[in-house]
KETOR-540150 format. One record per atom (N, C-alpha, C, CB): residue in three letters; x, y, z. Coordinates in steps of 0.05 Angstrom, whole numbers, plus 5000, padded with zeros to 4 digits. Glycine has a CB too. Layout:
ALAXYZ/...
This chain:
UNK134738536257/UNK133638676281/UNK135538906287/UNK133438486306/UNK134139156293/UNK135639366295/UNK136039476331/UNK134139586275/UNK138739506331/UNK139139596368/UNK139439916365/UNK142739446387/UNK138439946379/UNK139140316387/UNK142240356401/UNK136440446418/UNK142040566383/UNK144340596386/UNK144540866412/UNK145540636354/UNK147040746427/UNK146940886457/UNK149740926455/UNK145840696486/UNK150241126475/UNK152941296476/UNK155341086495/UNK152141636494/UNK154040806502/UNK155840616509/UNK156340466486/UNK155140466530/UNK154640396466/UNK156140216443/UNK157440396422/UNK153940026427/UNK156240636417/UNK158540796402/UNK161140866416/UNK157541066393/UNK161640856441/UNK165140846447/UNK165640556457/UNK166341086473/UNK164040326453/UNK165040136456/UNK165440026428/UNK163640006474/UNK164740146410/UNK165440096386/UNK167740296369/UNK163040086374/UNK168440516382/UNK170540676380/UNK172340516390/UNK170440936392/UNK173140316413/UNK175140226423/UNK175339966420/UNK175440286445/UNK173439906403/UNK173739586393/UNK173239456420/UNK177239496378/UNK171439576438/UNK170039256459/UNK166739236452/UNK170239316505/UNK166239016457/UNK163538906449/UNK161939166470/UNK162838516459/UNK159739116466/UNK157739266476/UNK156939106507/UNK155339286452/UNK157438856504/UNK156738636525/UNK159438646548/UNK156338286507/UNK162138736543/UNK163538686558/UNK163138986572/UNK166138576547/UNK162439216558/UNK162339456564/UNK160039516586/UNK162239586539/UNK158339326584/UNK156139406600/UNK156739336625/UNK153639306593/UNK158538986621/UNK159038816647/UNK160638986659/UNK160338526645/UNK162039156652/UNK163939266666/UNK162839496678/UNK166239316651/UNK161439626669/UNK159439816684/UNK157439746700/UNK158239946668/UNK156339546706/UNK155039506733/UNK152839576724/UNK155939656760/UNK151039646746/UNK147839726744/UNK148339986756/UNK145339516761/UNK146440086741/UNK145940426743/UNK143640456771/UNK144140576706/UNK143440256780/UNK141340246802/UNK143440266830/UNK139139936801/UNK142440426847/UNK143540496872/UNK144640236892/UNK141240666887/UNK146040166904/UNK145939946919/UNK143340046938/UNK149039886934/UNK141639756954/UNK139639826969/UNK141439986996/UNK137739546975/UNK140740207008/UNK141840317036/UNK140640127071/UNK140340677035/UNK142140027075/UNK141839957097/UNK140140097122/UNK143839937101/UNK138840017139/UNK137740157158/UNK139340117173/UNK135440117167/UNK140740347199/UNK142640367215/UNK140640107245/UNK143340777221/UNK142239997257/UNK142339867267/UNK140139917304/UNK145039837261/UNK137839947309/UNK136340087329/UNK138440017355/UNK132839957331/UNK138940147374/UNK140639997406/UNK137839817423/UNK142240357436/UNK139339657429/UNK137539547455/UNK137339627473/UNK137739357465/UNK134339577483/UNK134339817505/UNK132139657525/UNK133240177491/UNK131039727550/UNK130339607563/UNK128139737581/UNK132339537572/UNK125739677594/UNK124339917600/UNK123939967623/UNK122239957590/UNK124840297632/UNK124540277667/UNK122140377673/UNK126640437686/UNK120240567664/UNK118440647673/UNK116540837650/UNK119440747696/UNK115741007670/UNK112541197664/UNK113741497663/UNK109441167697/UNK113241537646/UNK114441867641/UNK112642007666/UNK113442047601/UNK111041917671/UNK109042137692/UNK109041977725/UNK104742157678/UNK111741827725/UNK112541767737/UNK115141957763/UNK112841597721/UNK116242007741/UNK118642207745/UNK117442477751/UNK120642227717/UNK117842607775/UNK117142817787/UNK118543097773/UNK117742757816/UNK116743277765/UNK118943537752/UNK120543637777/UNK116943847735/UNK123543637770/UNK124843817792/UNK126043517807/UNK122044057814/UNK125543247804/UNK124743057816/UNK126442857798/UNK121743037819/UNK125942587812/UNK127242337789/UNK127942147810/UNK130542427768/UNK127642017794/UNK127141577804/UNK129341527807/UNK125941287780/UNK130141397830/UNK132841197827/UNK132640877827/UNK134641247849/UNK133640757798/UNK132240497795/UNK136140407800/UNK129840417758/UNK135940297821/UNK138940147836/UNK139339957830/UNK139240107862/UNK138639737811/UNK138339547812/UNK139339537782/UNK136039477823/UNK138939817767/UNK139239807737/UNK142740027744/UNK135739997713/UNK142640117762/UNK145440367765/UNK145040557742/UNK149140227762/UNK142140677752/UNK141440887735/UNK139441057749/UNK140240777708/UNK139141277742/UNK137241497763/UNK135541667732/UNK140041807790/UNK133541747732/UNK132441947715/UNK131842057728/UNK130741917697/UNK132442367712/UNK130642607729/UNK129542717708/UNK132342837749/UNK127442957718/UNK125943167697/UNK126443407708/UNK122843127693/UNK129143557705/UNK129143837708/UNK127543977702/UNK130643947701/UNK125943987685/UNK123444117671/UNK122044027663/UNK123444227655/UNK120144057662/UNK117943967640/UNK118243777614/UNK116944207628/UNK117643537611/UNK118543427588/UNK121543417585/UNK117343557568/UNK123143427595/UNK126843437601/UNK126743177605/UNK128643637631/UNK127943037603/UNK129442707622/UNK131742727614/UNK128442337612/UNK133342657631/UNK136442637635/UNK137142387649/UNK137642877651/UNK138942247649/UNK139542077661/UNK142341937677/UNK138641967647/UNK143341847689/UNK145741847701/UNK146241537711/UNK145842067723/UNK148341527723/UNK148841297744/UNK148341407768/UNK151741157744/UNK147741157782/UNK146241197804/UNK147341107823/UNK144141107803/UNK150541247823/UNK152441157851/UNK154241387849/UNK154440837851/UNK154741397871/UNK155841667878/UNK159741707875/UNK154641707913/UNK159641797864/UNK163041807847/UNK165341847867/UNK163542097823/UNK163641967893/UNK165741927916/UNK166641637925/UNK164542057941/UNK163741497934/UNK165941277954/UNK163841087943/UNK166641317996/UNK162041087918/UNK160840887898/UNK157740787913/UNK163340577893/UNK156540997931/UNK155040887949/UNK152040927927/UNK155341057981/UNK150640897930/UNK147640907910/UNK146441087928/UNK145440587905/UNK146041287909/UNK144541587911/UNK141341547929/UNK143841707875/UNK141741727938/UNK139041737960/UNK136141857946/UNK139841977990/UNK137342107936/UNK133542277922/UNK134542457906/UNK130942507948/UNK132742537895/UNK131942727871/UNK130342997891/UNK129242527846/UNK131443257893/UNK129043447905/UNK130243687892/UNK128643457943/UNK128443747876/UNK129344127876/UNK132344117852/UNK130944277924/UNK131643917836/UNK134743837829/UNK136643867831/UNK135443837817/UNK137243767855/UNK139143647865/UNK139843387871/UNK139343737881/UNK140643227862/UNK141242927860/UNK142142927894/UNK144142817832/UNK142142677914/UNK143442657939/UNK144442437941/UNK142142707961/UNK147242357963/UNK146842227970/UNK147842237997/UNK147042097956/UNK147142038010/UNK146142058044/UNK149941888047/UNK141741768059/UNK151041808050/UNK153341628063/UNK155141928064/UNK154641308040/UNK155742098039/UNK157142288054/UNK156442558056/UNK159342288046/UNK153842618037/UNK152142928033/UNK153842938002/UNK153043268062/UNK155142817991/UNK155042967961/UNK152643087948/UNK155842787941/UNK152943187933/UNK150543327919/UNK151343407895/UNK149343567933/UNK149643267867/UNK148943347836/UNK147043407826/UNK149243207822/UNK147743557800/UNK146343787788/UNK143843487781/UNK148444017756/UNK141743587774/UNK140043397763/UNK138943427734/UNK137943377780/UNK140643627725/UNK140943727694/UNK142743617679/UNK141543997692/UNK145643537682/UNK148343517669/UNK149343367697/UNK150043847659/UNK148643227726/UNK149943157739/UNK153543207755/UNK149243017729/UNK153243457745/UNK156643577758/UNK155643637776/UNK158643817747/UNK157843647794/UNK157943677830/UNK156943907836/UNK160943677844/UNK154843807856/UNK154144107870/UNK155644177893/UNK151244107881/UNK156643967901/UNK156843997940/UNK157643697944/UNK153144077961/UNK158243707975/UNK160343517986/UNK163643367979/UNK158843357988/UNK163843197982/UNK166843067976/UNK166743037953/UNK167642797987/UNK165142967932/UNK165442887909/UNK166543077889/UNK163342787902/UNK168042957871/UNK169843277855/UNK169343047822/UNK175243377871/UNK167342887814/UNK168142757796/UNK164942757787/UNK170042487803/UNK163342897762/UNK160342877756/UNK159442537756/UNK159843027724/UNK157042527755/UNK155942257755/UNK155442267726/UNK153242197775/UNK156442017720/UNK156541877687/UNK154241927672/UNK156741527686/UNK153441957644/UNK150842007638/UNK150341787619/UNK150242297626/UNK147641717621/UNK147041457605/UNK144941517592/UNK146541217619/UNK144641317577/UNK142841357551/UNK139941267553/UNK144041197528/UNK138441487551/UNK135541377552/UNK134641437523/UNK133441527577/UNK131741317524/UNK129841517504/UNK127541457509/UNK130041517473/UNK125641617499/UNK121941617510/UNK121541527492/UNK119841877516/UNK119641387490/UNK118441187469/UNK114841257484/UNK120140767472/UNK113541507468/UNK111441467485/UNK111641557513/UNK110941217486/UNK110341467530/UNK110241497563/UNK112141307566/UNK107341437582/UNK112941157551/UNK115441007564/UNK118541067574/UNK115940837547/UNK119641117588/UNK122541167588/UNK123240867584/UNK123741307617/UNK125940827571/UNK127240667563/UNK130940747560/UNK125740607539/UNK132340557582/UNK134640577580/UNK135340347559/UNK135940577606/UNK137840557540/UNK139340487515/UNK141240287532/UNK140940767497/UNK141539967522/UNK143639927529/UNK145739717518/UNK143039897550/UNK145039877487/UNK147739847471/UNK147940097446/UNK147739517456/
């Protein structure tokens, strides 16, 4: 029986190793399979046509606020106020509020507009799935 001759058994036969130890030692020419990266858990707060443009929900219960600066925009934040930790009042005209001392945040990027507060509100992780908003929460 005749083997074809391949450019691994002619230098495994230049160096005096079998053709069988030469291959074992080379592995498979096939890719390892690639893993799929791991999806975050996430949890669902609401209705995209929920969230008012210019506007945004404060769900207090999750210490999270969405807003829609624009059209199709969602942004999202914590939903306590970095001055004295109180839970934000409204969404108008984006401007994030809250009522215990008048602070006031951007409803784009959440940095300070106004009052005592000198520290932006935290940003958290959403994503739309659909009309769904869904906070990421891992």
């Amino acid at each position: 029986m005749s083997h074809p001759t391949t450019r691994r058994t002619v230098l495994a036969g230049a160096a005096g190793i079998s053709a069988a130890t030469l291959l074992a030692a080379c592995g498979s020419d096939e890719a390892p399979p690639v893993a799929a990266p791991p999806q975050p858990s996430a949890e669902t707060l609401g209705n995209v046509n929920d969230i008012p443009v210019s506007g945004g929900i404060i769900y207090a219960d999750r210490d999270v606020i969405v807003t829609q600066p624009s059209l199709g925009e969602f942004r999202a934040f914590g939903a306590k106020c970095t001055h004295k930790g109180c839970v934000l009042a409204a969404v108008r005209n984006n401007i994030i509020s809250c009522n215990c001392h008048n602070a006031k945040y951007s409803a784009t990027d959440g940095a300070v507009e106004g009052g005592p507060a000198t520290e932006p509100l935290p940003a958290r992780r959403i994503r739309v799935d659909g009309n769904t908003i869904e906070l990421l929460t891992s």
